[in-house]
C-alpha positions as CSV (number, residue, x, y, z in Angstrom):
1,X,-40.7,41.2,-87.2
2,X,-41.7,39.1,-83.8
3,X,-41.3,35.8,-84.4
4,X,-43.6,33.3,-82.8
5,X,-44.4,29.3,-82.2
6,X,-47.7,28.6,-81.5
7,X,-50.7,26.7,-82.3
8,X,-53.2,27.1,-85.1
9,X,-56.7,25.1,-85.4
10,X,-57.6,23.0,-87.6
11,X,-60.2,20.1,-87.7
12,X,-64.2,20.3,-87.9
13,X,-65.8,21.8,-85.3
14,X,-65.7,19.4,-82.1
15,X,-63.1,18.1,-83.3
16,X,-60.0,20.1,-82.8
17,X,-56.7,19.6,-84.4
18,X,-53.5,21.7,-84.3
19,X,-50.5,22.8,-86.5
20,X,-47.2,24.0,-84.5
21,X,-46.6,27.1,-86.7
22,X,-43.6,29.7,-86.8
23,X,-45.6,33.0,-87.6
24,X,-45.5,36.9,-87.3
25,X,-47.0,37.8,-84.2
26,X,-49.4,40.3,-86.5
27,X,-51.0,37.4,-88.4
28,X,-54.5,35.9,-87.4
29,X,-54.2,32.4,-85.7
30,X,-55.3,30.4,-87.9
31,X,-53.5,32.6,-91.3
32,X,-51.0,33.4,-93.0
33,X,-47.8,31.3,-91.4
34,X,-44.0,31.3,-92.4
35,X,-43.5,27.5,-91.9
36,X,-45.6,24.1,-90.0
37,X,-42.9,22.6,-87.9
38,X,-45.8,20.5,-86.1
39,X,-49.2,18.7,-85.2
40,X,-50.8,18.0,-82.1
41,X,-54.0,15.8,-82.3
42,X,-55.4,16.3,-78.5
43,X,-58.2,13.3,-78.8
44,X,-55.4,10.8,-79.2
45,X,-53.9,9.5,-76.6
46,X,-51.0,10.9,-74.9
47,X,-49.0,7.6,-75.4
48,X,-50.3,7.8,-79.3
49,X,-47.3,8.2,-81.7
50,X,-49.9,11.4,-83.4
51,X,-50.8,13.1,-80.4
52,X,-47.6,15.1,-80.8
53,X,-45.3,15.0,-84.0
54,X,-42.5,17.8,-84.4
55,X,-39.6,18.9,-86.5
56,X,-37.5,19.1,-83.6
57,X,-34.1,20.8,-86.1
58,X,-36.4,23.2,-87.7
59,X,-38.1,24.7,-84.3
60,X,-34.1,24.5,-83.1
61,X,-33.6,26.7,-85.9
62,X,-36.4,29.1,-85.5
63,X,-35.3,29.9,-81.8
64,X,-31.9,30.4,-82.4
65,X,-33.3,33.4,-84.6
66,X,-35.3,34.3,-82.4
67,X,-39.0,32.7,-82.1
68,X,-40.5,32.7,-79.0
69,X,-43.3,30.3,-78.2
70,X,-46.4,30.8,-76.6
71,X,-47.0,29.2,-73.2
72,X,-49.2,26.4,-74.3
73,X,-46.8,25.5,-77.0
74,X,-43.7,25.8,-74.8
75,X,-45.6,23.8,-72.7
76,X,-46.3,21.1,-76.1
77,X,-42.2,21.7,-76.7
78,X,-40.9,20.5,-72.9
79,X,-43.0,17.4,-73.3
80,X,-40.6,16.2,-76.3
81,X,-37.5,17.8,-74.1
82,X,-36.5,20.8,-76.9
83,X,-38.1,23.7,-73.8
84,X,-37.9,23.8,-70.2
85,X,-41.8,24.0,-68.5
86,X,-42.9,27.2,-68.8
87,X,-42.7,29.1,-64.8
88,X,-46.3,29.6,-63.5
89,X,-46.6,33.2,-62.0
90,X,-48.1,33.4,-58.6
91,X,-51.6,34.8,-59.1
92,X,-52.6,38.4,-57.9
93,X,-55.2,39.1,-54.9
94,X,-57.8,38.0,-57.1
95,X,-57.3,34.2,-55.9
96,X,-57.4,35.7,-52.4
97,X,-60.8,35.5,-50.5
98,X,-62.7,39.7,-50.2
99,X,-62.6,41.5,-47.3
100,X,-65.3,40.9,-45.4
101,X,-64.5,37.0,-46.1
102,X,-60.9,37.4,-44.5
103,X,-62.3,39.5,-41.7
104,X,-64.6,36.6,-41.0
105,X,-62.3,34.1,-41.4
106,X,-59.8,36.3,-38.6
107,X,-62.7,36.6,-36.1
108,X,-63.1,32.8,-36.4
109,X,-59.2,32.0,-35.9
110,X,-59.4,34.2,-33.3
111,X,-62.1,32.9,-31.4
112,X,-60.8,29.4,-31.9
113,X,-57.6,30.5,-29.8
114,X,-59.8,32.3,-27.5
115,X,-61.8,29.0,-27.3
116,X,-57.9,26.8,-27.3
117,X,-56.7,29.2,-24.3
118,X,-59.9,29.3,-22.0
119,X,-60.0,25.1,-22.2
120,X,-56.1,24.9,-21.2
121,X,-56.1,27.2,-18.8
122,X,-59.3,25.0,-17.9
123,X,-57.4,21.9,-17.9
124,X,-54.4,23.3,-15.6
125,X,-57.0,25.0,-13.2
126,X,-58.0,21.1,-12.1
């Protein structure tokens, strides 16, 4: 059974609060659950003794055999110093500009140097 930490909704609609749950990875998000190790209210304040409230010796306990949390609640779990910051990947070519935009972009730098060349060569012609 995969273990994991993560968050589960609760709260009327617009207005969002979560449980830290240890859970099987199979189960739904916000079902079944082995155990609620914490809350996070996000419309409090950051400084706000609820925005984040955990059981920091329980979630200790549930790594050591073998949880895993999710990003954002790794993320939750370095703010209270139990996790380091979770590594942010580089992204793939798809934050890259297309084709045609970087051949564009080439011919521009390109006839900037042109353009940064001619006016020195300009300048020590005089």
């Amino acid at each position: 059974m995969a273990l994991k930490i993560r968050l589960s909704r609760v709260g009327a609609k617009r207005q969002p609060s979560y449980r830290l749950v240890v859970t099987d990875s199979r189960a739904p998000r916000d079902g079944r659950f082995i155990e609620k190790v914490g809350t996070h209210n996000p419309r409090v304040a950051r400084d706000h003794k609820e925005w984040l409230v955990l059981k920091a010796e329980r979630i200790k306990h549930w790594m050591s055999v073998g949880a895993l949390p999710t990003e954002r609640a790794q993320r939750l779990l370095s703010t209270a110093g139990i996790t380091q910051m979770p590594t942010i990947h580089p992204q793939t070519k798809q934050d890259k500009p297309r084709a045609k935009t970087q051949e564009r972009m080439r011919a521009a730098e390109e006839m900037a140097k042109a353009a940064a060349e001619a006016a020195a060569a300009a300048g020590a012609a005089s």
